[in-house]
C-alpha positions as CSV (number, residue, x, y, z in Angstrom):
1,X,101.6,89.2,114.4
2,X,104.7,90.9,113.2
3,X,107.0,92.8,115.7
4,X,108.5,96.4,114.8
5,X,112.3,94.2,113.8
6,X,110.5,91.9,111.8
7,X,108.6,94.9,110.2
8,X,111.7,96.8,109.7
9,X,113.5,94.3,107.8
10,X,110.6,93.7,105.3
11,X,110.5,97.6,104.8
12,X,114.3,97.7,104.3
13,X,114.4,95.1,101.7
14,X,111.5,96.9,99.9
15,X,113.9,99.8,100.2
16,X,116.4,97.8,98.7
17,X,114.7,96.6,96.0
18,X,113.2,99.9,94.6
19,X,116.5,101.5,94.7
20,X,117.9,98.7,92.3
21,X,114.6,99.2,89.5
22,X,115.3,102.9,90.3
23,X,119.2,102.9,89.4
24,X,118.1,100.8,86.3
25,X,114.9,103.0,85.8
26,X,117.1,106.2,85.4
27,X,120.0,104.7,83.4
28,X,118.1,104.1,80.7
29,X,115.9,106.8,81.0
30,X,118.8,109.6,80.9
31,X,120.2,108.2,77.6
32,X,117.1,110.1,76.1
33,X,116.8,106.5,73.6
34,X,113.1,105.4,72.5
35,X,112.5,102.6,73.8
36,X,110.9,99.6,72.0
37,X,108.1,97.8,73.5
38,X,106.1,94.7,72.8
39,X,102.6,94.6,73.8
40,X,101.4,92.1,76.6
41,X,98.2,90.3,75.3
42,X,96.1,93.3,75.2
43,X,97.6,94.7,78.7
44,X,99.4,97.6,77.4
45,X,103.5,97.9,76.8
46,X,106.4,95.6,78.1
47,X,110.0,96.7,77.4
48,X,113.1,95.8,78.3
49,X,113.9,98.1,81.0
50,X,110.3,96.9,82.8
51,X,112.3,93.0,82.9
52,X,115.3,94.2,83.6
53,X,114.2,96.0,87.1
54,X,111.9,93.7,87.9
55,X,114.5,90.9,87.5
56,X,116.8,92.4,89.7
57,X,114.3,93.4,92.6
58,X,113.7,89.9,92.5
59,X,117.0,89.0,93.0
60,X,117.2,91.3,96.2
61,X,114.5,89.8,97.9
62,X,115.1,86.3,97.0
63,X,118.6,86.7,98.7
64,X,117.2,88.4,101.7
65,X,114.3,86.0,101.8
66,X,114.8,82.9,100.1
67,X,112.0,81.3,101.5
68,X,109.3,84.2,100.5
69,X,106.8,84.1,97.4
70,X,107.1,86.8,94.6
71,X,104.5,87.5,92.1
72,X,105.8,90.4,89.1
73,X,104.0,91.6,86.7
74,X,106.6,90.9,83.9
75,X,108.2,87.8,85.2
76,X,105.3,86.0,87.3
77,X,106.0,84.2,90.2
78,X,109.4,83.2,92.2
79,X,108.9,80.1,94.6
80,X,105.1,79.8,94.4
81,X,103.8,77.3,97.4
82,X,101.4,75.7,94.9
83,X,99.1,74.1,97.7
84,X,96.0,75.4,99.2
85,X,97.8,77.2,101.5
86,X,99.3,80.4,100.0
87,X,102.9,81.1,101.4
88,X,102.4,83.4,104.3
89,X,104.7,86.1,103.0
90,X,104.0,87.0,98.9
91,X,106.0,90.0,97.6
92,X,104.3,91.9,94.1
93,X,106.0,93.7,92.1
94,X,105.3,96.3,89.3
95,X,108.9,97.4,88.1
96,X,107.3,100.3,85.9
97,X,103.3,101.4,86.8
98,X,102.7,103.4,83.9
99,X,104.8,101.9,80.9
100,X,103.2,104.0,78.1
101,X,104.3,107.3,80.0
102,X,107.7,105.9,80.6
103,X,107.9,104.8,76.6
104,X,106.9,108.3,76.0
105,X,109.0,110.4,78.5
106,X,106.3,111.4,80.6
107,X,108.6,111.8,83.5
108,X,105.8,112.7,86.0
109,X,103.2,109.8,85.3
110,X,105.4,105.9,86.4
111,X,106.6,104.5,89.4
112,X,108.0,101.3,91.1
113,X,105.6,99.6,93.0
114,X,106.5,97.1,96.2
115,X,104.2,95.8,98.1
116,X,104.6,92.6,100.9
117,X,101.7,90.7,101.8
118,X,101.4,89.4,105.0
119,X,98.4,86.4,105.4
120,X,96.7,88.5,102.9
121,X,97.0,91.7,103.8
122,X,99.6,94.1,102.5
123,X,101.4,95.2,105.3
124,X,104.2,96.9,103.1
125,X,103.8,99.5,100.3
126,X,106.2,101.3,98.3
127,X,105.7,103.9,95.5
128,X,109.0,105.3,94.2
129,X,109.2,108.0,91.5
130,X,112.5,107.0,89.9
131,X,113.1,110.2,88.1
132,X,112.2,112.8,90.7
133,X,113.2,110.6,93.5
134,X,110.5,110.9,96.1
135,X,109.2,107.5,97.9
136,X,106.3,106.6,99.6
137,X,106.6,103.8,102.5
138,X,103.7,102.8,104.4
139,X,103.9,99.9,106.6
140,X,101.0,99.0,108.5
141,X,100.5,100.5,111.7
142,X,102.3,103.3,111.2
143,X,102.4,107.0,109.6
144,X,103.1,106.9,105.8
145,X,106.3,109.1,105.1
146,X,107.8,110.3,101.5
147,X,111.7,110.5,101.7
148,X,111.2,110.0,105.2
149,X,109.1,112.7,106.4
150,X,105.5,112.1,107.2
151,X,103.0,112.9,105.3
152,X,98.9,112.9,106.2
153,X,96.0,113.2,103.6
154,X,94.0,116.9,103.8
155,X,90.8,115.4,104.2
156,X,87.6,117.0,102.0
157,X,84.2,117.0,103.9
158,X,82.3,118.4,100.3
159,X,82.2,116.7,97.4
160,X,81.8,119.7,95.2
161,X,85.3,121.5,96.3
162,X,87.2,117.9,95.8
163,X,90.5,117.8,93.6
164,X,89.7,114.2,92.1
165,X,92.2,112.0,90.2
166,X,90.7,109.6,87.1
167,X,91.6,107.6,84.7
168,X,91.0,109.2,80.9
169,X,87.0,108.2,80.2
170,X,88.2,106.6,76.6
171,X,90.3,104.2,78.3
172,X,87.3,101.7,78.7
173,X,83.5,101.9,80.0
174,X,84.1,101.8,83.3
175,X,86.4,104.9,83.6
176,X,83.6,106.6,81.2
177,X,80.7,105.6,83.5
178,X,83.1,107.1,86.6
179,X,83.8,110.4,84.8
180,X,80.0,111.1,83.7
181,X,79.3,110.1,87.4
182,X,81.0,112.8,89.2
183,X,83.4,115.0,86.7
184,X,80.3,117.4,86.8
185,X,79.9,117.3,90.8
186,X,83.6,117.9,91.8
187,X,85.7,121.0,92.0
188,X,89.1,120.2,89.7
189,X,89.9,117.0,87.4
190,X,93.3,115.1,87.0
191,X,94.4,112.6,84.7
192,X,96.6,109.5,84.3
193,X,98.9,110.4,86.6
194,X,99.1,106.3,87.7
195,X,100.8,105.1,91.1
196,X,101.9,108.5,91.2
197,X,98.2,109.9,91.8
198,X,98.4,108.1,95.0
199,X,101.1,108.9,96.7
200,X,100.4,112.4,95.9
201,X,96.7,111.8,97.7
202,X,98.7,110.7,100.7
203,X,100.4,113.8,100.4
204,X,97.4,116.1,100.1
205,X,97.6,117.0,96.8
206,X,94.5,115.1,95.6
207,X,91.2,114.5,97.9
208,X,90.1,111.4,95.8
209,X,91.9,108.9,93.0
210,X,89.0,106.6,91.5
211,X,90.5,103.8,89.0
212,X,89.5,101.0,87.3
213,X,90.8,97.5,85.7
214,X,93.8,97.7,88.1
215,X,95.5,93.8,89.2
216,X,97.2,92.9,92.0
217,X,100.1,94.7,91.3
218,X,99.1,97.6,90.7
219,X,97.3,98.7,93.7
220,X,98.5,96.4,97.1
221,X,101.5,98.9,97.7
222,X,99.0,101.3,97.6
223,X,96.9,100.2,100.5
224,X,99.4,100.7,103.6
225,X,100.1,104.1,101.9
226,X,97.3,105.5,101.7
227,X,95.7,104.2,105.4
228,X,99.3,105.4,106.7
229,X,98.3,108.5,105.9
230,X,95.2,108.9,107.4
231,X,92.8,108.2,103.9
232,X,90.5,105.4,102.5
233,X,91.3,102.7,100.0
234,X,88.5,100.2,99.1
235,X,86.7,98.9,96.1
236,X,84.1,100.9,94.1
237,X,81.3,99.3,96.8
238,X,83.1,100.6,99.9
239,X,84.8,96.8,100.1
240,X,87.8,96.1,101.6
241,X,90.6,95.0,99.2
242,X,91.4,91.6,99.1
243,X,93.6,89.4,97.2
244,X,94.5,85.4,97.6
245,X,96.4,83.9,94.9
246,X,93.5,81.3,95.4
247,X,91.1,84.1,94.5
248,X,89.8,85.0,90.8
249,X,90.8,88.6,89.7
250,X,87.2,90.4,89.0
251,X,86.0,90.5,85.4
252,X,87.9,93.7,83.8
253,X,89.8,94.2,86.7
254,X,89.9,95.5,90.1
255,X,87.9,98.9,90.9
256,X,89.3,101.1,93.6
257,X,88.1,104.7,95.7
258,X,91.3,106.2,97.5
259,X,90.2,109.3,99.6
260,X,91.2,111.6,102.1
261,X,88.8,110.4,104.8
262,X,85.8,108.3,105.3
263,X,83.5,111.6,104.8
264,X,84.4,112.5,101.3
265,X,85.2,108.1,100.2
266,X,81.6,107.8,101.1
267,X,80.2,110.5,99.0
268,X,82.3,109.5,96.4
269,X,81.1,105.8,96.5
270,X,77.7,107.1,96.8
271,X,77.9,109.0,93.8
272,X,79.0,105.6,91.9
């Protein structure tokens, strides 16, 4: 078990590292240049800016904690303990949740995501919105806060007055068979709004953010944040989230209910 030093020096080197993707993020960003992007084998945009941040968070967290594992989405892993026994501390990175809305000056709709697991558990979640400049930090055990105030979820107890976050139902099947589940049984519908969708839930702007073909990185920071703040994260069965680099990543991706409280989370999961 970690103590509250050892938990603060993990969270300040996730602090760290966001602010270097950020001040990266927003250089490029405020030349007001289209950026050009490759695609990734099917998985949606890469560009230069997504390497370069990601690059450079590693490099903060490498010199903090040489001895850690980090997995990136663009530049895979740092230090990998290739034995049976998966390092105890893994770091996973997403320099730029939400690419295509970056690409496309979307300013509301990407993110930095940090996330530290601990023995398999995330313990330490970031979300920073580089352009607005409001972060998320949940570390387990305690209260989530954005830009260091805390923030709780305003939990829903009725299904039918829900504000509920999805993903567009012509990005693939799955997000189609979630949207003719329950777009016809909530109150008000949001879209492809990406990391950002759940740090606003945290905040209590949403009651409910279903998604679908997610990986590692793009949902671990997520978990400390959104049970820091009083809400629900699990998989589309209820299911804790679990992740081993052992472990196979589920047939078109991970599927994940974050919601308010457990009362509204289980309707929602219900209704899947």
């Amino acid at each position: 078990m970690l103590n509250n030093e050892e938990l603060d020096r993990l969270a300040q080197i996730a602090n760290e590292a966001a602010d270097v993707a950020r001040q990266i993020i927003r250089k490029y960003y405020s030349t007001g240049v289209r950026f050009k992007f490759t695609e990734k084998n099917g998985d949606g945009p890469v560009t230069c800016v997504d390497i370069e941040a990601e690059e450079a968070m590693v490099t903060v967290i490498t010199n903090a904690f040489p001895s850690h594992s980090i997995y990136g989405e663009e530049t895979g892993w740092h230090n990998r303990d290739n034995s049976l026994i998966p390092n105890q501390f893994i770091w996973v990175l997403d320099p730029i949740d939400g690419t295509s809305s970056f690409v496309g000056k979307d300013s509301s709709a990407f993110g930095i995501l940090v996330a530290v697991v601990y023995n398999g558990r995330p313990i330490i979640g970031c979300i920073d919105h580089p352009i607005l400049k409001l972060r998320w930090m949940g570390i387990r055990g305690r209260r989530t806060t954005v830009n260091s105030e805390q923030v709780s979820t305003m939990d829903c107890h009725d299904m039918a007055k829900a504000r509920v976050h999805l993903k567009g139902p012509n990005y693939n099947d799955a997000a189609k068979q979630v949207y003719d589940c329950i777009s016809s049984r909530v109150a008000k519908k949001f879209f492809d709004r990406n990391c950002i969708a759940y740090g606003e839930l945290a905040s209590g702007f949403y009651d409910v953010v279903v998604d679908c073909a997610l990986d590692p990185f793009d949902f671990l920071a997520l978990i400390p944040i959104i049970n820091g703040a009083g809400g629900v994260i699990t998989d589309w069965q209820g299911r804790e989230l679990l992740w081993s680099p052992l472990s196979m990543i589920p047939e078109g991706g991970f599927k994940i209910v974050a919601a308010a409280g457990k009362h509204i989370h289980q309707q929602i999961v219900r209704a899947l």
